[in-house]
C-alpha positions as CSV (number, residue, x, y, z in Angstrom):
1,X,181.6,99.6,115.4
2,X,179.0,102.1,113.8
3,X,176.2,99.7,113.5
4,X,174.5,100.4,116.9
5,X,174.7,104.4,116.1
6,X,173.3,104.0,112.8
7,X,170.9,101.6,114.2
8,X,169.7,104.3,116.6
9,X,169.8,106.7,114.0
10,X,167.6,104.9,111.9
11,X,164.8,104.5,114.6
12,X,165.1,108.5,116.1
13,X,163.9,109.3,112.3
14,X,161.2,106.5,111.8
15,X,160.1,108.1,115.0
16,X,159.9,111.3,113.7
17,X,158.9,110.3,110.6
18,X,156.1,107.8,111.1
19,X,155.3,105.4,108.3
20,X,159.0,106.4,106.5
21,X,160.0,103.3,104.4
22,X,163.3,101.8,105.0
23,X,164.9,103.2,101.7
24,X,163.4,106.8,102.9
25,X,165.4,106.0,106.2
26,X,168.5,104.7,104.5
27,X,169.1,108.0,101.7
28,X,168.0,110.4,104.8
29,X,170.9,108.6,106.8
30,X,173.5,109.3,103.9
31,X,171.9,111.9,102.6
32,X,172.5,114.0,106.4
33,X,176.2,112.3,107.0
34,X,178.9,115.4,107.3
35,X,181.8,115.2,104.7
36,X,184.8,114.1,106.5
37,X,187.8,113.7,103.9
38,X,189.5,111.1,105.8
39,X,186.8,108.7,105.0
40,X,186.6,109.5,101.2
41,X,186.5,106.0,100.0
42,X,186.4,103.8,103.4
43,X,182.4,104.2,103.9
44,X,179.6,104.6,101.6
45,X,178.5,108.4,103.0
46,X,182.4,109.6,102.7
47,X,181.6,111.1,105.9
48,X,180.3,111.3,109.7
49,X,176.4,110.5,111.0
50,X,174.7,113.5,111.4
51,X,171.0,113.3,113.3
52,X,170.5,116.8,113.9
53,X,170.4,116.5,109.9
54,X,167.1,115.2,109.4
C-alpha cells in the first residue's frame, strides 16, 4: 500500500526539482529511503521513504 506515498513523494521533488528526469526522481527516492533491517530483502530500498531526504 506504498504506491500513493511514493507517488506523492515523487511529485513533492519534481516540484522542488523542476525539469528532474524520472530516473533522477527514482535514485533520489532510494537513494533518501532510511535503512530499516526488517525490510532487508522485501523492498528494493531495504528501508523506509524519507522526503525530508532530498
Amino acid at each position: 500500500m506504498a504506491t500513493p506515498q511514493v507517488a506523492g513523494a515523487a511529485a513533492l521533488y519534481a516540484a522542488r526539482h523542476p525539469g528532474a528526469s524520472a530516473a533522477s526522481i527514482k535514485a533520489a527516492i532510494l537513494n533518501s529511503a532510511i535503512p530499516t533491517p526488517s525490510l532487508n530483502g522485501k523492498v528494493t530500498s531495504n528501508g523506509r521513504l524519507n522526503v525530508s531526504g532530498f
